[in-house]
PyMOL Python script that loads the backbone (N, CA, C, O; Angstrom):
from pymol import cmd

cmd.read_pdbstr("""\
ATOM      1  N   UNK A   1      -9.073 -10.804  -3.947  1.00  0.00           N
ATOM      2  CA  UNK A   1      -9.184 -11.965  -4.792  1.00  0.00           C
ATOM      3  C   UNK A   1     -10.262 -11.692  -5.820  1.00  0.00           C
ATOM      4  O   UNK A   1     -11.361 -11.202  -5.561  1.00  0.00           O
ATOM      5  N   UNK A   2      -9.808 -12.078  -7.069  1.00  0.00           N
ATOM      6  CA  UNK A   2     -11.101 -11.945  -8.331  1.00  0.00           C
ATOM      7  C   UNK A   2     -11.711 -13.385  -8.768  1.00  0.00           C
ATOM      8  O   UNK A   2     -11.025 -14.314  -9.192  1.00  0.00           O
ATOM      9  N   UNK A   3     -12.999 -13.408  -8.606  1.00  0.00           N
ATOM     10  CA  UNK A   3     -13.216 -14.465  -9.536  1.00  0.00           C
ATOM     11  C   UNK A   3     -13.915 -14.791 -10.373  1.00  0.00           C
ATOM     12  O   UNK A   3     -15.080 -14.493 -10.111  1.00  0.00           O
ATOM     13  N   UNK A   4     -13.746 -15.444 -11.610  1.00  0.00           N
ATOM     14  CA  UNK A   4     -13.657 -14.908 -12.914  1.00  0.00           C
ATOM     15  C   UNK A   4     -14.314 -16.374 -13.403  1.00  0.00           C
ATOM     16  O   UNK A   4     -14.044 -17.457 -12.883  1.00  0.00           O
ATOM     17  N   UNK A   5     -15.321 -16.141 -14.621  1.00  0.00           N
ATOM     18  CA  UNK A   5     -15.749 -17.955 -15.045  1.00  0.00           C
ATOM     19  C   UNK A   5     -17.098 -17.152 -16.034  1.00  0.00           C
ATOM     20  O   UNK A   5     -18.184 -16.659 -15.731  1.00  0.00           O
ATOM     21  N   UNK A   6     -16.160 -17.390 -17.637  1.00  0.00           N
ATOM     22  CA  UNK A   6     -16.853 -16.725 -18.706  1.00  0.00           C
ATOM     23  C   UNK A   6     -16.837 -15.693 -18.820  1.00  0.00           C
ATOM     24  O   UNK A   6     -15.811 -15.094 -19.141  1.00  0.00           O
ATOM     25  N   UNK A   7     -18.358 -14.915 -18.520  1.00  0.00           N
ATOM     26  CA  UNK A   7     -18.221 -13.638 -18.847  1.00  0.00           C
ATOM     27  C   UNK A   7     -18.916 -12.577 -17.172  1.00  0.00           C
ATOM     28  O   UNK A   7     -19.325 -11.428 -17.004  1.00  0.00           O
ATOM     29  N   UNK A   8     -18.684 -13.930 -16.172  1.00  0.00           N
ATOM     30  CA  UNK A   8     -18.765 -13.338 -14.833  1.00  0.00           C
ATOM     31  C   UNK A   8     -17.586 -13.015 -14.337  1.00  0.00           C
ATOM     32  O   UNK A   8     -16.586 -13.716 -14.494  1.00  0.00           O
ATOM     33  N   UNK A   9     -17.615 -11.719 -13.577  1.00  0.00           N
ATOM     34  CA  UNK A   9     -16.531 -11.426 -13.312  1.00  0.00           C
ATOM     35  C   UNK A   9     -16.712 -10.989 -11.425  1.00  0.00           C
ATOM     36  O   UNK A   9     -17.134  -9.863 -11.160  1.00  0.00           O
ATOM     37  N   UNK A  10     -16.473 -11.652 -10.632  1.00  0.00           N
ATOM     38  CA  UNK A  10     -17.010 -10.932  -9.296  1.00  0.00           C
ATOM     39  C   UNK A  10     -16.197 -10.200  -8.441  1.00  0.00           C
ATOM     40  O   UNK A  10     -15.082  -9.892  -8.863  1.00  0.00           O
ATOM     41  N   UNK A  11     -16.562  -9.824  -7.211  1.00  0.00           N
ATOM     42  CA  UNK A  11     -16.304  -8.099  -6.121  1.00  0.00           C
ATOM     43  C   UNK A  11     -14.599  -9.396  -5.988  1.00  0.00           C
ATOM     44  O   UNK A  11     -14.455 -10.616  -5.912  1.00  0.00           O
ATOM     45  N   UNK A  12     -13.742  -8.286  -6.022  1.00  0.00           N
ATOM     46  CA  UNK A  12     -12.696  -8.517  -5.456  1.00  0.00           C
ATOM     47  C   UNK A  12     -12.759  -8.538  -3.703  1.00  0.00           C
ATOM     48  O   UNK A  12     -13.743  -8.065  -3.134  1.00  0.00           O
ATOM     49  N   UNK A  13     -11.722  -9.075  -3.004  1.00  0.00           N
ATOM     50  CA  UNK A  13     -11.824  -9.287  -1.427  1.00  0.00           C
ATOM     51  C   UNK A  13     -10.834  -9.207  -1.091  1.00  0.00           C
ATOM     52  O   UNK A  13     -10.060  -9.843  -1.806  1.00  0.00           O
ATOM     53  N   UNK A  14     -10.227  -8.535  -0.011  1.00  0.00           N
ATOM     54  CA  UNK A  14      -9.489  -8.602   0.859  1.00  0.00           C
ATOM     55  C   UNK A  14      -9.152  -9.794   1.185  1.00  0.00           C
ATOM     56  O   UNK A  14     -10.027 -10.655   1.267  1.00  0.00           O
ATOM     57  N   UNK A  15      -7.585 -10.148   1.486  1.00  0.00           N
ATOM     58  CA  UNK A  15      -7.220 -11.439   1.932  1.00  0.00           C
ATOM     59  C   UNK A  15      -7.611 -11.187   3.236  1.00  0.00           C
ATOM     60  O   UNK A  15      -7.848  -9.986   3.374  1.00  0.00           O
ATOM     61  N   UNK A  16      -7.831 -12.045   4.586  1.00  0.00           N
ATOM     62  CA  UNK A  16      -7.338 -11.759   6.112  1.00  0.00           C
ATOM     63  C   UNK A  16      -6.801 -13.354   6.006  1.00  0.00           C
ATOM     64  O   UNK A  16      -7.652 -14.171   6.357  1.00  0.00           O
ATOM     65  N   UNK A  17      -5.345 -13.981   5.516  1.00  0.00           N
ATOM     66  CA  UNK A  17      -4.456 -14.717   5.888  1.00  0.00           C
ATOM     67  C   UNK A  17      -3.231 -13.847   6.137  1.00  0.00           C
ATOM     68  O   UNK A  17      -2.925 -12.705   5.793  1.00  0.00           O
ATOM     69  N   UNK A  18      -2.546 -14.947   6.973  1.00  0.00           N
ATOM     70  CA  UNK A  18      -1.372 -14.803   7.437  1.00  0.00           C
ATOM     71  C   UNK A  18      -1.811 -13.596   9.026  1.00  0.00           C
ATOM     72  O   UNK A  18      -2.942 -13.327   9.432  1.00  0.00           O
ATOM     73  N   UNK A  19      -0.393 -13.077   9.628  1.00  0.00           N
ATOM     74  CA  UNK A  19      -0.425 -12.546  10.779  1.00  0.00           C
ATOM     75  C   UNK A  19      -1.097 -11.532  11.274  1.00  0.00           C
ATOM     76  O   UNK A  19      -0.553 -10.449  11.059  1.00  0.00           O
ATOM     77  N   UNK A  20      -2.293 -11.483  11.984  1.00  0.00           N
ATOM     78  CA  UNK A  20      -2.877 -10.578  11.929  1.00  0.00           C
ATOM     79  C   UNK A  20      -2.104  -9.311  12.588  1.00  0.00           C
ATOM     80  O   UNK A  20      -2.423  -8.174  12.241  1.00  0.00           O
ATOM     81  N   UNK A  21      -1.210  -9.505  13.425  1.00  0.00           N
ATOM     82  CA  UNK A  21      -0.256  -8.545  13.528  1.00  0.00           C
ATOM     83  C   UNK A  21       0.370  -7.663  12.805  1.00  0.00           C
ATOM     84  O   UNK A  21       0.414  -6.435  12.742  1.00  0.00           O
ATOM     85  N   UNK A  22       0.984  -8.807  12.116  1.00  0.00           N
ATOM     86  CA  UNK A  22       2.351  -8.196  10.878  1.00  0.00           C
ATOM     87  C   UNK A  22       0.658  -7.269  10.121  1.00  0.00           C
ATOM     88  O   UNK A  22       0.400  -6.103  10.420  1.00  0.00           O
ATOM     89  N   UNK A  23       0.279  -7.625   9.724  1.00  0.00           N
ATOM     90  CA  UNK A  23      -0.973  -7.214   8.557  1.00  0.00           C
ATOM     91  C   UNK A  23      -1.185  -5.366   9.073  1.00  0.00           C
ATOM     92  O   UNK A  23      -1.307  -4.272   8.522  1.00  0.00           O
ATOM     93  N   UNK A  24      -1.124  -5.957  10.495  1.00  0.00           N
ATOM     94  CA  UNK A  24      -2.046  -4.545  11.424  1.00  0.00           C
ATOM     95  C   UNK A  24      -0.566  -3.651  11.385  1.00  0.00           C
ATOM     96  O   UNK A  24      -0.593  -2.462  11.066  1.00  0.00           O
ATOM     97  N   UNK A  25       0.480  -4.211  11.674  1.00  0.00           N
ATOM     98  CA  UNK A  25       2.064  -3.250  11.374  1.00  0.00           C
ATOM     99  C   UNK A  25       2.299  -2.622  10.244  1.00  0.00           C
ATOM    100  O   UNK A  25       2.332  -1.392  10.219  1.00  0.00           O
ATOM    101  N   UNK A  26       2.544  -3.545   8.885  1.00  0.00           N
ATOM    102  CA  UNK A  26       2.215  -3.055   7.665  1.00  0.00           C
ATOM    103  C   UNK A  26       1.775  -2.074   7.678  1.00  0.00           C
ATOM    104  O   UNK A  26       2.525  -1.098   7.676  1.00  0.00           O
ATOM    105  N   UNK A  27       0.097  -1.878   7.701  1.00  0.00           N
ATOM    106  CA  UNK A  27      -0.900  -1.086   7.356  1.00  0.00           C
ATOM    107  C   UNK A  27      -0.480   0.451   8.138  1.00  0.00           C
ATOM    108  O   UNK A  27      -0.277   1.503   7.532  1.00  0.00           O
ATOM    109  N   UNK A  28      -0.410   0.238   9.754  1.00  0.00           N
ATOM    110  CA  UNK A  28       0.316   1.398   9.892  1.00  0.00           C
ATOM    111  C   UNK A  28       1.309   2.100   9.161  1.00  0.00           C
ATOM    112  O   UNK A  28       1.302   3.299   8.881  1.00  0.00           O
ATOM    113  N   UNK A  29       2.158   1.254   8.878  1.00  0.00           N
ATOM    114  CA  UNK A  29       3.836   1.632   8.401  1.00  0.00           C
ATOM    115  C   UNK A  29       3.088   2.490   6.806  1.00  0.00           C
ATOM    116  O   UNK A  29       3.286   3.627   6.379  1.00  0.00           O
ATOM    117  N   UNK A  30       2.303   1.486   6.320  1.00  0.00           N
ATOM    118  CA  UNK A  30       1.569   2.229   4.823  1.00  0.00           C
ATOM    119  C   UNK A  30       0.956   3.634   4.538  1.00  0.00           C
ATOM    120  O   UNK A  30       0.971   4.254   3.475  1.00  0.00           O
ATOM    121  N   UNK A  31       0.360   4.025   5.850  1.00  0.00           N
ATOM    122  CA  UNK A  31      -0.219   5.023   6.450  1.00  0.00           C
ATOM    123  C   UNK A  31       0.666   5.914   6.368  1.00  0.00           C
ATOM    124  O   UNK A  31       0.562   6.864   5.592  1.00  0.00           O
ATOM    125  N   UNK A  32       1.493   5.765   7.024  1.00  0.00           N
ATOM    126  CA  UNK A  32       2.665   6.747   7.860  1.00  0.00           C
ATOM    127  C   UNK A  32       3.437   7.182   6.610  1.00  0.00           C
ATOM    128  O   UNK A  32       3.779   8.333   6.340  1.00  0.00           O
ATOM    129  N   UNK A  33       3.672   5.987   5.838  1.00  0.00           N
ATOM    130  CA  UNK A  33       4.635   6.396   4.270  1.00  0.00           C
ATOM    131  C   UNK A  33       3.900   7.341   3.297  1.00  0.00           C
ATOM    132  O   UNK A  33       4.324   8.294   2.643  1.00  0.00           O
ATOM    133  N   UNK A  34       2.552   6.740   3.406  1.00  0.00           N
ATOM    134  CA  UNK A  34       1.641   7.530   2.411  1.00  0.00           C
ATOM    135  C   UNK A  34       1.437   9.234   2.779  1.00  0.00           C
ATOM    136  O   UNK A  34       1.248  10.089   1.914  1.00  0.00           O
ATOM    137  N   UNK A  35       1.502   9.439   3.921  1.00  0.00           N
ATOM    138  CA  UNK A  35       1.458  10.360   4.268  1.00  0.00           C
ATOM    139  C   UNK A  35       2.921  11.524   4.632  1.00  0.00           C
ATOM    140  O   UNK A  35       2.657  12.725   4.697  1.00  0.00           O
ATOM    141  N   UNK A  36       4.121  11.146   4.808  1.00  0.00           N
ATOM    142  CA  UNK A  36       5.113  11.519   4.383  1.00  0.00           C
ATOM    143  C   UNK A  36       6.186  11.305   3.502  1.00  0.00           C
ATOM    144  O   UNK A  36       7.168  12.047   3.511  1.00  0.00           O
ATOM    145  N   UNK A  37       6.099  10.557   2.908  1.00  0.00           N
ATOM    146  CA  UNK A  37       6.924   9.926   1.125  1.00  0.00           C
ATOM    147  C   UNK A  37       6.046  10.664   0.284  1.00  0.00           C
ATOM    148  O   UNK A  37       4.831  10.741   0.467  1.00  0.00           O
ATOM    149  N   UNK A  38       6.717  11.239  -0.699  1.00  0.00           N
ATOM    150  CA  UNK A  38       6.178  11.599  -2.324  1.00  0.00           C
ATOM    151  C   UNK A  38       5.516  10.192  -2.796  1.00  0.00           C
ATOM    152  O   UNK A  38       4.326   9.877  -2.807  1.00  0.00           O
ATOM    153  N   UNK A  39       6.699   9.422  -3.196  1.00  0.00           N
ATOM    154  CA  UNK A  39       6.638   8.076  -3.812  1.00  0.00           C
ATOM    155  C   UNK A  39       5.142   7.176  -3.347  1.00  0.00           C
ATOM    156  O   UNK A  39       4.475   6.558  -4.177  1.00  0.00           O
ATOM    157  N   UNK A  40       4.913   7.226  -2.373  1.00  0.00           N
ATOM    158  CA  UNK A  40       3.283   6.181  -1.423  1.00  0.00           C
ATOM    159  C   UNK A  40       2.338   7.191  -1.699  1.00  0.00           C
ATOM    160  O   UNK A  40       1.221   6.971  -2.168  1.00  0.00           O
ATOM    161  N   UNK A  41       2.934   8.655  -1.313  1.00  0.00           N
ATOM    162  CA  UNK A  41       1.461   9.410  -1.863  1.00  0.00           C
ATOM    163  C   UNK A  41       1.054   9.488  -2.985  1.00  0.00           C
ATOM    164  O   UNK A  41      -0.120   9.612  -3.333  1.00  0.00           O
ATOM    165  N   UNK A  42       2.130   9.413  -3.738  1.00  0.00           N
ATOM    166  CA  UNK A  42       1.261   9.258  -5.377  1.00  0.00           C
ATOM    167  C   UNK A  42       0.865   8.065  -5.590  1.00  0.00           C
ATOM    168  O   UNK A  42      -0.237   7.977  -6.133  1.00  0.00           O
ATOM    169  N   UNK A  43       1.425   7.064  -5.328  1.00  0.00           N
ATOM    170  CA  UNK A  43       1.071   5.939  -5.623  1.00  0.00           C
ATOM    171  C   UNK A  43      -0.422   5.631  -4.721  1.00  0.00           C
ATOM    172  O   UNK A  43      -1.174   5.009  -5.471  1.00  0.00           O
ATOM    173  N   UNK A  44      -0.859   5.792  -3.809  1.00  0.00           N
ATOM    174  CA  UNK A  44      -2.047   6.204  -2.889  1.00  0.00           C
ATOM    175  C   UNK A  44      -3.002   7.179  -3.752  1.00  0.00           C
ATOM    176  O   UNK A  44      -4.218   7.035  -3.884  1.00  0.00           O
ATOM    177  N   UNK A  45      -1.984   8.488  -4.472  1.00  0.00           N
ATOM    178  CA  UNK A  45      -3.219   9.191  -5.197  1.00  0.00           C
ATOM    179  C   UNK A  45      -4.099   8.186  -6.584  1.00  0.00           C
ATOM    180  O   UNK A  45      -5.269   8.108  -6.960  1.00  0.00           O
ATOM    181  N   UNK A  46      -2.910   7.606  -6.972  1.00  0.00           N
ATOM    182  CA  UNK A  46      -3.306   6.898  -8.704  1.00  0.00           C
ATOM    183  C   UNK A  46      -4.276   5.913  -7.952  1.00  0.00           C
ATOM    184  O   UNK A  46      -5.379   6.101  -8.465  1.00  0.00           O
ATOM    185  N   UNK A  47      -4.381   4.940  -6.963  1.00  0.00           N
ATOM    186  CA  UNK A  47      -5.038   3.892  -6.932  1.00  0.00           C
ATOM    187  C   UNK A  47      -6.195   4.861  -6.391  1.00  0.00           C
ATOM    188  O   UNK A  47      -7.284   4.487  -6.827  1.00  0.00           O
ATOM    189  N   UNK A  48      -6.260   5.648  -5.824  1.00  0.00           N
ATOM    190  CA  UNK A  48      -7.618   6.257  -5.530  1.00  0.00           C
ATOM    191  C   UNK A  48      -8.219   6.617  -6.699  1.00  0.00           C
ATOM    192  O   UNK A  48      -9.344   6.127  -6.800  1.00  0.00           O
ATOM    193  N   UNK A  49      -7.887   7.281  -7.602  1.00  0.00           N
ATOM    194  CA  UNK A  49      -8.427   7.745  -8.898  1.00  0.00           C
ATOM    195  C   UNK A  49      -8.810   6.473  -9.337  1.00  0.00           C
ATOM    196  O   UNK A  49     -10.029   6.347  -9.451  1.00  0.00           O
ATOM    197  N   UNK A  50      -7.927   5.189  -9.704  1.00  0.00           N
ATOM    198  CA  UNK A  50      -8.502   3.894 -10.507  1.00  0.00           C
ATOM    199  C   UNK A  50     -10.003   3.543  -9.329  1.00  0.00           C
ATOM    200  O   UNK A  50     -10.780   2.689  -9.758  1.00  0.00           O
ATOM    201  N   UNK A  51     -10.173   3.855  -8.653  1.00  0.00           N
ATOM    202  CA  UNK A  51     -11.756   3.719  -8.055  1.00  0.00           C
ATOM    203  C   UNK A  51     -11.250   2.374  -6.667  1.00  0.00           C
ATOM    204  O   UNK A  51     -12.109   1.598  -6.246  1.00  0.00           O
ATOM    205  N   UNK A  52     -10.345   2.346  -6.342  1.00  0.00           N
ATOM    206  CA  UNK A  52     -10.123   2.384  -5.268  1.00  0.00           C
ATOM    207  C   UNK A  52     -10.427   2.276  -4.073  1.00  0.00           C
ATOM    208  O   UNK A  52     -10.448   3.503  -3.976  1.00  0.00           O
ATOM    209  N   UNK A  53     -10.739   1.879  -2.848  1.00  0.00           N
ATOM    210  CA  UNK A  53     -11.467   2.079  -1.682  1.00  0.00           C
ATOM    211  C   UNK A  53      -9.875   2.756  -1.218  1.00  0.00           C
ATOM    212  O   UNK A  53      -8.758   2.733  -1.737  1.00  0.00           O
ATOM    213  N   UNK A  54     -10.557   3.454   0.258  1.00  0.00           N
ATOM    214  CA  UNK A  54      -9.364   3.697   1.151  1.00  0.00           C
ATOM    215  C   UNK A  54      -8.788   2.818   1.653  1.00  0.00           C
ATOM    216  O   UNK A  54      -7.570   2.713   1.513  1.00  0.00           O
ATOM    217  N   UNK A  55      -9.612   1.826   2.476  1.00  0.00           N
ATOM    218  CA  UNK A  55      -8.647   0.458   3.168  1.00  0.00           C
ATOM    219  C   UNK A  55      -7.733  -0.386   1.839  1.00  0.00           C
ATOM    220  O   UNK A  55      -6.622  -0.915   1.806  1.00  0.00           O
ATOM    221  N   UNK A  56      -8.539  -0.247   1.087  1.00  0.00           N
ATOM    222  CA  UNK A  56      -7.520  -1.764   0.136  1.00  0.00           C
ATOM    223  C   UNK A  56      -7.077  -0.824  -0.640  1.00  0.00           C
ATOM    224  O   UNK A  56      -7.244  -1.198  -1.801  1.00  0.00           O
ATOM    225  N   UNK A  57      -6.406   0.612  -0.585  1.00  0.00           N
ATOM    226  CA  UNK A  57      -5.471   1.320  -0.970  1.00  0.00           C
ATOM    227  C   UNK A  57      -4.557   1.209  -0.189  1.00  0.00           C
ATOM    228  O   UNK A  57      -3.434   1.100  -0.680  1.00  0.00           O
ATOM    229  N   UNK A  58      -4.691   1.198   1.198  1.00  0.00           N
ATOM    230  CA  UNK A  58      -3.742   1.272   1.855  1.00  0.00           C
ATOM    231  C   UNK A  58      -3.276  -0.358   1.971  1.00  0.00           C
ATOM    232  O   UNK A  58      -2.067  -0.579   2.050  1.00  0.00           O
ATOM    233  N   UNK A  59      -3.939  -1.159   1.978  1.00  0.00           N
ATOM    234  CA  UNK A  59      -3.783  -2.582   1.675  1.00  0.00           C
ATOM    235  C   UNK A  59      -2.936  -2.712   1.021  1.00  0.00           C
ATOM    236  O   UNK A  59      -1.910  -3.274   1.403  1.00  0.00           O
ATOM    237  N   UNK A  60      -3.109  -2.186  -0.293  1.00  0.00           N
ATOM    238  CA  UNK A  60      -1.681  -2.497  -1.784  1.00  0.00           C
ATOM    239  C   UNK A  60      -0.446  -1.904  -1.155  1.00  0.00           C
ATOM    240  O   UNK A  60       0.698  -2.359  -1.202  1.00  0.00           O
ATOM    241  N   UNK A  61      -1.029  -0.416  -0.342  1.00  0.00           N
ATOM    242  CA  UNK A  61       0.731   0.033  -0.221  1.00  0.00           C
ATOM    243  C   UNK A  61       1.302  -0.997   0.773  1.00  0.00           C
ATOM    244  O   UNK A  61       2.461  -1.327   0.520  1.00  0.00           O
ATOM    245  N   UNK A  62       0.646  -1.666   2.022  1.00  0.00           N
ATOM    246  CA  UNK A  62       1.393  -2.450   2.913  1.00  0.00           C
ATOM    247  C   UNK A  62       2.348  -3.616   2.203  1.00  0.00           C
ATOM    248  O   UNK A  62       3.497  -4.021   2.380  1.00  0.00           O
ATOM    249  N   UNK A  63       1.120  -3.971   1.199  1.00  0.00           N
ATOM    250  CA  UNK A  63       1.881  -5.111   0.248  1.00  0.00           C
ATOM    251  C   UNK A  63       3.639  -3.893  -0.589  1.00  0.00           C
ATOM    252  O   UNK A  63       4.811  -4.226  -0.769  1.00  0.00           O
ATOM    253  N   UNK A  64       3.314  -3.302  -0.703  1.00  0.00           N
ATOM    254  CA  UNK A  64       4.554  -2.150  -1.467  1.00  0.00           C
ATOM    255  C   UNK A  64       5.865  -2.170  -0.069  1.00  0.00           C
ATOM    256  O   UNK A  64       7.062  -2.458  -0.096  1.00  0.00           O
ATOM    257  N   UNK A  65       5.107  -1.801   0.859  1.00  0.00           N
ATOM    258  CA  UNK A  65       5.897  -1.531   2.207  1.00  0.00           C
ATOM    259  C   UNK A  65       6.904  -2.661   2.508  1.00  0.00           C
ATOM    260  O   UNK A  65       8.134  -2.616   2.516  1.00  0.00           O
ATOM    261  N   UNK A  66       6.114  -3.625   2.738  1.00  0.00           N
ATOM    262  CA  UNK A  66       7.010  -5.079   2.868  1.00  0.00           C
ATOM    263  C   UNK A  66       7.555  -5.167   1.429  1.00  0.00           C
ATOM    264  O   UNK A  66       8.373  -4.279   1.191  1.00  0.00           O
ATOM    265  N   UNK A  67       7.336  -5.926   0.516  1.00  0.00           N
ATOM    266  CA  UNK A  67       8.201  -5.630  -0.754  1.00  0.00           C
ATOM    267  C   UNK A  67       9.378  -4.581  -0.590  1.00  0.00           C
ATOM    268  O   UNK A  67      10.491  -5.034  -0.860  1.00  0.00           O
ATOM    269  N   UNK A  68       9.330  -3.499  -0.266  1.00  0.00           N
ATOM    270  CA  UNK A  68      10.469  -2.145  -0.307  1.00  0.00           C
ATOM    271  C   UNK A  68      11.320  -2.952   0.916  1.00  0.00           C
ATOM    272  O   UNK A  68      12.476  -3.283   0.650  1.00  0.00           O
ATOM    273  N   UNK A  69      10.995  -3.143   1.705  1.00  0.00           N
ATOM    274  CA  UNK A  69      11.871  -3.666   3.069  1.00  0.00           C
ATOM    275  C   UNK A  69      12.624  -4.347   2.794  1.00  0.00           C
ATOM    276  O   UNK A  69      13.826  -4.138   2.955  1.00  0.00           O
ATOM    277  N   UNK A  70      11.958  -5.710   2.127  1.00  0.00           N
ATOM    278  CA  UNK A  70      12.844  -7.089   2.054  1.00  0.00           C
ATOM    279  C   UNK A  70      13.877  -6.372   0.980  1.00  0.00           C
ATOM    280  O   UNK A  70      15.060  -6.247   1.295  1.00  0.00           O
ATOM    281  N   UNK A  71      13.343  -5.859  -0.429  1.00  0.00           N
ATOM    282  CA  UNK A  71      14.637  -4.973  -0.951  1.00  0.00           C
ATOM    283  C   UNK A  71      15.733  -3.957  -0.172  1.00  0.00           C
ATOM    284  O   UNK A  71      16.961  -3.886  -0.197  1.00  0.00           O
ATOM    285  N   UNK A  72      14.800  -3.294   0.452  1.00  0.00           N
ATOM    286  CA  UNK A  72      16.084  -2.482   1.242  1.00  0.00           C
ATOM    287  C   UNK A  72      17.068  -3.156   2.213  1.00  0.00           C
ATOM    288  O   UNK A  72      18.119  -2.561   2.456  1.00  0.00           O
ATOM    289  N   UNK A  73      16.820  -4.348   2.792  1.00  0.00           N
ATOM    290  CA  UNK A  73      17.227  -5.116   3.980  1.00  0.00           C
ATOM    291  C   UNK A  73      18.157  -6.090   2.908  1.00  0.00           C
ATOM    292  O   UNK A  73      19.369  -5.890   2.988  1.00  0.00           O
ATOM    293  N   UNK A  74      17.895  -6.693   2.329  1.00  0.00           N
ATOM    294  CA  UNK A  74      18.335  -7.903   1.439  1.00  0.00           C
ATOM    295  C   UNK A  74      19.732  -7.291   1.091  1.00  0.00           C
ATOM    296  O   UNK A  74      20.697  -8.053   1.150  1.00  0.00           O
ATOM    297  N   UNK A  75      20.008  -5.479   0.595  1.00  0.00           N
ATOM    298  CA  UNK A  75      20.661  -5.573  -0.253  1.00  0.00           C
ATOM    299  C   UNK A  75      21.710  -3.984   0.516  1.00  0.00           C
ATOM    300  O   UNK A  75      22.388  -3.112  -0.027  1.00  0.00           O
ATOM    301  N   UNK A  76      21.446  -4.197   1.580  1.00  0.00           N
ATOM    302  CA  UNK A  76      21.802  -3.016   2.947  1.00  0.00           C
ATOM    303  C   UNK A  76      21.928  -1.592   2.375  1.00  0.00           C
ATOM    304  O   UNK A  76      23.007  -1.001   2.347  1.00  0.00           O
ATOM    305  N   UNK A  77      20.761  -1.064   1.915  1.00  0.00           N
ATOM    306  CA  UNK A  77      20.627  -0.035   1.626  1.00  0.00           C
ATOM    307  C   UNK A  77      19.748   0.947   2.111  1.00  0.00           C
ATOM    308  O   UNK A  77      18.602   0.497   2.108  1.00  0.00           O
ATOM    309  N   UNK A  78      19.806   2.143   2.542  1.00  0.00           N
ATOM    310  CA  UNK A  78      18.903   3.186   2.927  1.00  0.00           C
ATOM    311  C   UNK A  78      17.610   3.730   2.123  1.00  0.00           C
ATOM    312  O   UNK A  78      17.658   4.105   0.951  1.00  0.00           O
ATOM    313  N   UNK A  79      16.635   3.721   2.796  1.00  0.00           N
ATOM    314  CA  UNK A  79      15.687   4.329   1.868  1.00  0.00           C
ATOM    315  C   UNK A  79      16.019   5.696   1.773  1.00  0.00           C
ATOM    316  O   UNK A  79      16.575   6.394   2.622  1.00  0.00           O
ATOM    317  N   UNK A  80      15.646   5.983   0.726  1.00  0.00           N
ATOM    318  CA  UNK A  80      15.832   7.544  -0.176  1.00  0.00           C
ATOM    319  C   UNK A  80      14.541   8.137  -0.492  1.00  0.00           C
ATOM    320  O   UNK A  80      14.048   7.198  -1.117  1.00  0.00           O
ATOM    321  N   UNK A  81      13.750   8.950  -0.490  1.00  0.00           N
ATOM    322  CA  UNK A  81      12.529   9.312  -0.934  1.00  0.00           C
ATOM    323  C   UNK A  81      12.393  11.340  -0.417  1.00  0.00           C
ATOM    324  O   UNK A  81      12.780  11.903   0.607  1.00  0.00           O
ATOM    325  N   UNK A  82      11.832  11.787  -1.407  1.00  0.00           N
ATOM    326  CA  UNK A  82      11.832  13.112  -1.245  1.00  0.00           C
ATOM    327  C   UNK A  82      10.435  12.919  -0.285  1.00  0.00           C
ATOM    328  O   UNK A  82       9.529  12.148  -0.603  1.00  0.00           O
ATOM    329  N   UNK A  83      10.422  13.885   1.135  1.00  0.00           N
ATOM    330  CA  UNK A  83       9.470  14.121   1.788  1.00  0.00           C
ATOM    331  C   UNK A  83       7.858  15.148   1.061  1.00  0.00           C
ATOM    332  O   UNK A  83       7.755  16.201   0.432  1.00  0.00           O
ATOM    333  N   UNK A  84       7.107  14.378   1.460  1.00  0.00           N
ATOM    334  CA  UNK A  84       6.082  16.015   1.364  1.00  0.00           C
ATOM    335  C   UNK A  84       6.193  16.686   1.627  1.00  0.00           C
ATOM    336  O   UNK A  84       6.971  16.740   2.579  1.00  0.00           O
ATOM    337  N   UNK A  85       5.611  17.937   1.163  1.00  0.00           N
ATOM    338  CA  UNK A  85       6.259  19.460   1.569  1.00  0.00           C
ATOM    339  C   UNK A  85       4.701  19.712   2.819  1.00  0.00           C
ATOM    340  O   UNK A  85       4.846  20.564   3.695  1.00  0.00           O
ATOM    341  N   UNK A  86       3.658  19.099   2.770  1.00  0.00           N
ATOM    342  CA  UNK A  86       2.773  19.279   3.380  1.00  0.00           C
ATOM    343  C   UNK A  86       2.441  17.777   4.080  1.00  0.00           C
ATOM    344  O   UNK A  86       1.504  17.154   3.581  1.00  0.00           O
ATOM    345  N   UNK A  87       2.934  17.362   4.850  1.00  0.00           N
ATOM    346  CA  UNK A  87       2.745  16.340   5.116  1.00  0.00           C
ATOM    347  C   UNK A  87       1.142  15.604   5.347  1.00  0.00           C
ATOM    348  O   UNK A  87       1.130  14.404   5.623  1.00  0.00           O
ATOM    349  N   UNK A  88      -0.395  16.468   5.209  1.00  0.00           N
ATOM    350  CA  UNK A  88      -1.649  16.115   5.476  1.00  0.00           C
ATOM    351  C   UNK A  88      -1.874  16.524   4.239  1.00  0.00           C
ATOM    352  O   UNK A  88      -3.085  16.459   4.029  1.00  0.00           O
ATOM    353  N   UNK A  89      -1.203  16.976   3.173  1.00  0.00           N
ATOM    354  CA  UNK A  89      -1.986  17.071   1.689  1.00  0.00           C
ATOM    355  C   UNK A  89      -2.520  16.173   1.288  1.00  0.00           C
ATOM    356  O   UNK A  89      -3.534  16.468   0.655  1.00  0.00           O
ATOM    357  N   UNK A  90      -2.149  14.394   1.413  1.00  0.00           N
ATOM    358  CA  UNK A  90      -2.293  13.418   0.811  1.00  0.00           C
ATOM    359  C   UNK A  90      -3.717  12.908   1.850  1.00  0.00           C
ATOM    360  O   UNK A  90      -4.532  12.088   1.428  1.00  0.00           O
ATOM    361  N   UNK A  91      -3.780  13.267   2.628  1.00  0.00           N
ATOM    362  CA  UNK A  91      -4.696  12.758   3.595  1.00  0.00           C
ATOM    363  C   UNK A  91      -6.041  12.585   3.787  1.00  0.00           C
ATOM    364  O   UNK A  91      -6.455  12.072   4.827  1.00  0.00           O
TER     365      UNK A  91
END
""", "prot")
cmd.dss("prot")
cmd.show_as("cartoon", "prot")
cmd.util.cbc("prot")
cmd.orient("prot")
């Protein structure tokens, strides 16, 4: 969360609403993608470069993870993604 009033601008935060479960599933599932998908590892590399932390990198991809699901599920399609050729390069 940002919050913003003139020319203050303050620390963004981590949400902790909603399931702390689903949240803790996600984050695995984000992990696991980032580390064998092309597609999460780059997207994992760019937000690290924009200055980034590790947790609320992997945070955005969970938010990516669910997003990709409800698309893939909604519309009965297989995910497609070229694997890493090194699967701990991104790591």
């Amino acid at each position: 969360t940002l919050y913003q009033s003139g020319k203050y601008a303050g620390r963004r935060r981590l949400s902790k609403r909603g399931s702390p479960l689903l949240r803790h599933v996600l984050y695995l599932m984000a992990s696991s993608l980032k580390r064998y998908t092309q597609r999460f590892a780059q997207a994992y590399a760019y937000y690290r470069q924009q200055g980034r932390a590790a947790r609320e990198t992997l945070v955005i991809l969970a938010r990516k993870t669910l997003t990709m699901l409800y698309h893939l599920l909604s519309r009965l399609i297989p995910f497609q993604d070229i694997p890493v050729q090194e699967a701990h390069a991104y790591s």
